[in-house]
C-alpha positions in Angstrom: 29.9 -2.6 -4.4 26.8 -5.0 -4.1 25.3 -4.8 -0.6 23.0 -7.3 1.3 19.7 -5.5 2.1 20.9 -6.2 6.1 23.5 -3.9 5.9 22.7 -1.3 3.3 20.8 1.4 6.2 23.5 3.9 6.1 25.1 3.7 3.4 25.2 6.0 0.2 23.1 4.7 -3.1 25.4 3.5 -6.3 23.7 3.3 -9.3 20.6 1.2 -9.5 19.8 -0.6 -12.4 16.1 0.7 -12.5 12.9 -2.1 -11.6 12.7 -4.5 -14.8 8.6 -5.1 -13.9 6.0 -3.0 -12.4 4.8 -3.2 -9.1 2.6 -5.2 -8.1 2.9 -6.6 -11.7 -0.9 -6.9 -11.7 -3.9 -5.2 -9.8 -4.6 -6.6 -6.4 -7.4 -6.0 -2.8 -5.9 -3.4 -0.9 -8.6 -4.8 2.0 -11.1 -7.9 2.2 -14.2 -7.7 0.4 -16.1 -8.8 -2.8 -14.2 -8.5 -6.2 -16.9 -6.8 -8.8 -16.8 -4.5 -11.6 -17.8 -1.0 -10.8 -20.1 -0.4 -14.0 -22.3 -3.7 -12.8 -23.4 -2.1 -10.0 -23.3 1.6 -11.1 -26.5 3.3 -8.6 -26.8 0.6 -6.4 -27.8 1.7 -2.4 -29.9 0.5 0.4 -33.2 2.3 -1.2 -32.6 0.4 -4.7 -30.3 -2.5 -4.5 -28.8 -4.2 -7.2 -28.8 -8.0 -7.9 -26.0 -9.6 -9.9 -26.6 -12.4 -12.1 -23.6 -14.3 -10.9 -21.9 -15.1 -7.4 -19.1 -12.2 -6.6 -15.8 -13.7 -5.9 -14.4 -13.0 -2.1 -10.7 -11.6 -1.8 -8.5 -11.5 1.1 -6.2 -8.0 1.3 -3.0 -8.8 -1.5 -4.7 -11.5 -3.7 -4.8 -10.7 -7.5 -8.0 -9.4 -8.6 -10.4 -11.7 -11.3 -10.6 -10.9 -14.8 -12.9 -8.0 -15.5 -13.2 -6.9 -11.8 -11.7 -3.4 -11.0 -13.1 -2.9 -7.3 -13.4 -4.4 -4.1 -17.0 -4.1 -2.2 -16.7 -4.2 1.4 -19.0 -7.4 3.2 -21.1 -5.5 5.2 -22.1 -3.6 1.5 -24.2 -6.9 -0.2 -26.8 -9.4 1.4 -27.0 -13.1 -0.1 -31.0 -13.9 -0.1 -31.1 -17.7 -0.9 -29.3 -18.0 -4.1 -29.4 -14.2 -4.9 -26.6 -11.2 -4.2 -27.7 -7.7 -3.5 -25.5 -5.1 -3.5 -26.1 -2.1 -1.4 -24.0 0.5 -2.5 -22.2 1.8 -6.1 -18.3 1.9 -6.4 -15.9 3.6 -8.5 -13.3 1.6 -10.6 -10.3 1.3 -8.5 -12.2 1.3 -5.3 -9.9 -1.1 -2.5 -7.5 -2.1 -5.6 -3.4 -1.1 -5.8 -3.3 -1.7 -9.6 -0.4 -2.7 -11.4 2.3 0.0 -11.1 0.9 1.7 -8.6 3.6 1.2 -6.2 6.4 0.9 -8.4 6.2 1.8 -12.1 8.8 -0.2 -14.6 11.8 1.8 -15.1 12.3 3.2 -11.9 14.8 2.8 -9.4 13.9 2.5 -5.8 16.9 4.6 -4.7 18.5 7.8 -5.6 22.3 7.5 -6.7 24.0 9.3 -4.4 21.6 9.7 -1.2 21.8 7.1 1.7 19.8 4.6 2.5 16.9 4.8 4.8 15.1 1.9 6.2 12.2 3.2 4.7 14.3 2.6 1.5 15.2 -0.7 3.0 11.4 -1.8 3.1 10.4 -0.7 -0.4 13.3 -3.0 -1.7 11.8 -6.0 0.3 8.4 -5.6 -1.0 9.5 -5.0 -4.3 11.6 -8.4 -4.4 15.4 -6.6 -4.1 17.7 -8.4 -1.7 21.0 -6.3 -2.6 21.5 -3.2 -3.4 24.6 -1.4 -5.3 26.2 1.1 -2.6 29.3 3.0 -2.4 31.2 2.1 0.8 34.5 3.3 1.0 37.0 1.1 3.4 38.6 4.0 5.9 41.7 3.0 8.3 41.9 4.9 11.5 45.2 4.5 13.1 45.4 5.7 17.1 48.4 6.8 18.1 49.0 5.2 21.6 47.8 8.6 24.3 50.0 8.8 27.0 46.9 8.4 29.6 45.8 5.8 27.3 42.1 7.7 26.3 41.2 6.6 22.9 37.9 8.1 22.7 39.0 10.7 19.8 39.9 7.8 17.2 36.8 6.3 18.3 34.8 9.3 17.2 36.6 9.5 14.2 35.5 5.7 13.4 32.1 6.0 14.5 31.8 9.7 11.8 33.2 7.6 9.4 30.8 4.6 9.5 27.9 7.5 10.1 29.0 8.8 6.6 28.6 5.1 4.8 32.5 4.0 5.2 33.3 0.4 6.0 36.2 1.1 8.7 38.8 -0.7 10.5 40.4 0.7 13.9 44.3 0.3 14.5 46.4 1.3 17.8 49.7 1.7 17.9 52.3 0.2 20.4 54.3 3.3 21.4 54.1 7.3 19.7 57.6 7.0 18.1 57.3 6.7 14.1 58.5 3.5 13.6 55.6 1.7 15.5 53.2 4.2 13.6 55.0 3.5 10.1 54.6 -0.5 10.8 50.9 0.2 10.9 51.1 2.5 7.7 52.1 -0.8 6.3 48.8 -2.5 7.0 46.7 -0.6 6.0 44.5 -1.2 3.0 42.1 1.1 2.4 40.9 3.9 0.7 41.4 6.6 3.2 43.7 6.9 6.0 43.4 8.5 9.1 45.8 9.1 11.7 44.8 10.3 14.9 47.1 12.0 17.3 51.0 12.7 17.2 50.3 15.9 14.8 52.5 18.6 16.8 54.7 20.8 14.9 57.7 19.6 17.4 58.5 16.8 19.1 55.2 15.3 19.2 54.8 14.8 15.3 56.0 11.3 15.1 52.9 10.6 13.0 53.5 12.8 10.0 57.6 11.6 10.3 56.3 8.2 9.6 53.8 9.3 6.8 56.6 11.0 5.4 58.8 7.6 5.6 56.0 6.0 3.9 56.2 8.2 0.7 53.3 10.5 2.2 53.5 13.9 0.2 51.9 15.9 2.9 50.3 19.4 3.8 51.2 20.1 7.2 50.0 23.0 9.4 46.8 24.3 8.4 45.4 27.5 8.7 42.7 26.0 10.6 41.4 26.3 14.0 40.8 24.1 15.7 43.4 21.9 14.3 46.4 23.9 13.3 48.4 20.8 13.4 46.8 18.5 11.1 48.0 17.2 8.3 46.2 16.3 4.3 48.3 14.3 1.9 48.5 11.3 -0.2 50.5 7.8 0.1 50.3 7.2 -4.2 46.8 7.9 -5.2 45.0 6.9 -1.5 44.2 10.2 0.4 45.4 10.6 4.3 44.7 12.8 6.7 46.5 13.4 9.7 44.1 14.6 13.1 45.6 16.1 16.3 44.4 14.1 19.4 42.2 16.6 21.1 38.2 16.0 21.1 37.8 19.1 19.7 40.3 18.9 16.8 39.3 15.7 16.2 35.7 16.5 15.5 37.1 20.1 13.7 38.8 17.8 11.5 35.8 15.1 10.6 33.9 18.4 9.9 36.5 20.0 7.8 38.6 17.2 6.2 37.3 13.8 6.2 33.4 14.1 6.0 34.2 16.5 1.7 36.8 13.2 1.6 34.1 10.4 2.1 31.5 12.4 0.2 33.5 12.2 -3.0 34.5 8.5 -2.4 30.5 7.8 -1.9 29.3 10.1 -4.3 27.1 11.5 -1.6 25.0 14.7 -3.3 25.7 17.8 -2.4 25.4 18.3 1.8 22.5 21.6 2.1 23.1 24.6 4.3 20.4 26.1 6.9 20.6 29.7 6.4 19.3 31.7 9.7 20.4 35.1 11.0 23.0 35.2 13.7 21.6 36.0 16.9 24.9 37.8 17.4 27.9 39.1 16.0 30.6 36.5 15.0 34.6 37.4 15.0 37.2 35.5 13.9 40.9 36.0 13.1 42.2 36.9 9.1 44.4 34.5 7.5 42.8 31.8 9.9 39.6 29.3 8.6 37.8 28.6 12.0 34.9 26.4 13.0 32.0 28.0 15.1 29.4 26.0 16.5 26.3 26.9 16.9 23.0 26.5 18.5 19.4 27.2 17.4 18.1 30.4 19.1 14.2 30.9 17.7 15.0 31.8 13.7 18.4 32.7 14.2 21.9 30.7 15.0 23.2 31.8 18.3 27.0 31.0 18.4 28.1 29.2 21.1 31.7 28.6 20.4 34.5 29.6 17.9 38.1 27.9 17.2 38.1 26.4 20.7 34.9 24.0 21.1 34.4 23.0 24.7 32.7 19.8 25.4 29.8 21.4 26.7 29.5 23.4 23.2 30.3 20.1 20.9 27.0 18.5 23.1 24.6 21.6 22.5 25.5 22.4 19.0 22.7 22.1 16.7 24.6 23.0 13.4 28.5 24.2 13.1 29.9 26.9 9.8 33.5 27.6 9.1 34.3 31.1 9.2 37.0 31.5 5.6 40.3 32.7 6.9 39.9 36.0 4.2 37.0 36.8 6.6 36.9 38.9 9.8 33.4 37.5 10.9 29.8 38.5 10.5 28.0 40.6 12.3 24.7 40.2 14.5 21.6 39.5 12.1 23.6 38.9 9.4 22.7 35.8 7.5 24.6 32.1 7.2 24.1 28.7 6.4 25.5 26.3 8.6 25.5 22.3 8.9 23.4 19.9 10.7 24.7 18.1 13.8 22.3 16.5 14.9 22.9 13.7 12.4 26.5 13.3 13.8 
């Protein structure tokens, strides 16, 4: 999609159609001073000054440098005596000058397909005369099913990852937990990934996946996954849903797990790189189960912290988090993983 400059911080770079013109298009004073050409005043210093046969012109910092002038001479560097300029001191060609292309050469993008958008990114598009920019900004639904004690602080999380990953989103509650009032709101939705949140239990509590069922949901539910054993990964047609239990801590084990791989292929986000450190000790976990260990920076090593069940006091000092494959019985102290950042959460 074409994005406004304004709200393009965040987001994940489309293709760019790469700068048409260099820039600056032409050479221009990097500071104030007098515009002259290096070879005219090649040996000039305070011991042997050199007078020029014409006037210099001034510059102010970001005006386009004369004709036949490569550098810029600071003022404090010539004296005027009457009708005559000295110069005190030699420069070299390019001497207080951006020339053309120096900041931008033609043919280059100013963003990287596929990484997001920094303000720093934001700033070069200003200067270089960009107002939009082609991002990939996937729309994301994020359905809450009613809580009993009314807390709807896990589908807020789940929004909030979301527009952290680039997504446009929209947030939905629900009336009441039976499926039909979830279902009416399956019906409204337009978007290119939906999440439920809550109403996920393998009993009387699923009412969510009964009404993604009802909606022609061909569904995956009951993962070998813990936290979140009782999610839920399907499509409606061709638009991906995921299903997240209601709990903080299944909630953020399923952003980690599910949704954040989901909105990287919808944004074409590059690959997401690991931090490999030792672990400052050992790491067990059950076979035939995929579990999410948090962990927490100890020196040059992880230190895990917590593993399948994430307390809110480990989700708040976790500096990175690794999944533990369910063929896997753990890893043992010193033994080296890579593991996920965070801290950009």
């Amino acid at each position: 999609m074409d994005g406004s400059l304004a709200d393009s911080v965040g987001r994940v770079a489309a293709v760019n159609a790469p700068q048409r013109e260099a820039h600056p298009a032409f050479s221009v004073a990097v500071s104030d001073g007098w515009a002259l050409r290096a070879s005219d005043i090649a040996g000039a210093s305070s011991y042997s000054p050199v007078a020029l046969t014409s006037a210099p012109v001034w510059v102010e910092a970001g005006d386009r440098l004369p004709e036949h002038c490569d550098c810029v001479l600071d003022a404090d560097m010539t004296e005027q005596i009457g009708p005559i300029f000295q110069v005190l001191a030699e420069a070299v060609p390019g001497q207080g000058v951006r020339r053309a292309g120096d900041d931008i050469a033609a043919g280059r993008s100013i963003v990287v397909q596929g990484t997001r958008i920094r303000p720093l990114d934001q700033l070069v598009a200003r200067v270089a005369g960009n107002n939009r920019l082609q991002v990939r900004s996937p729309r994301v639904c994020v359905i809450d099913v009613a809580a009993t004690d009314g807390s709807t602080a896990s589908s807020q999380f789940v929004l909030e990852f979301a527009e952290s990953a680039g997504a446009r989103t929209v947030g939905l509650q629900t009336k009441g937990r039976d499926a039909a009032a979830i279902s009416a709101l399956i019906s409204k939705a337009d978007c290119d990934l939906l999440v439920t949140v809550g109403g996920t239990g393998l009993g009387r509590g699923d009412a969510a996946i009964e009404a993604l069922v009802t909606r022609g949901a061909r569904l995956a539910h009951g993962l070998a996954l813990q936290p979140g054993r009782t999610a839920a990964v399907g499509k409606i047609g061709s638009r991906p849903v995921i299903a997240a239990p209601g709990a903080p801590d299944q909630a953020l084990s399923i952003c980690l797990t599910l949704v954040q791989p989901a909105l990287d292929l919808l944004t074409g986000r590059g690959p997401r790189h690991k931090v490999i450190r030792p672990l400052a000790r050992k790491i067990s976990s059950t076979v035939g189960m995929t579990e999410v260990v948090l962990l927490e920076q100890a020196g040059e090593a992880w230190m895990p912290i917590a593993a399948g069940q994430l307390s809110l006091d480990a989700m708040t000092r976790a500096d990175a988090w690794m999944a533990v494959p369910g063929d896997s019985e753990g890893y043992a102290a010193g033994a080296p993983v890579g593991a996920f950042s965070l801290r950009e959460i």
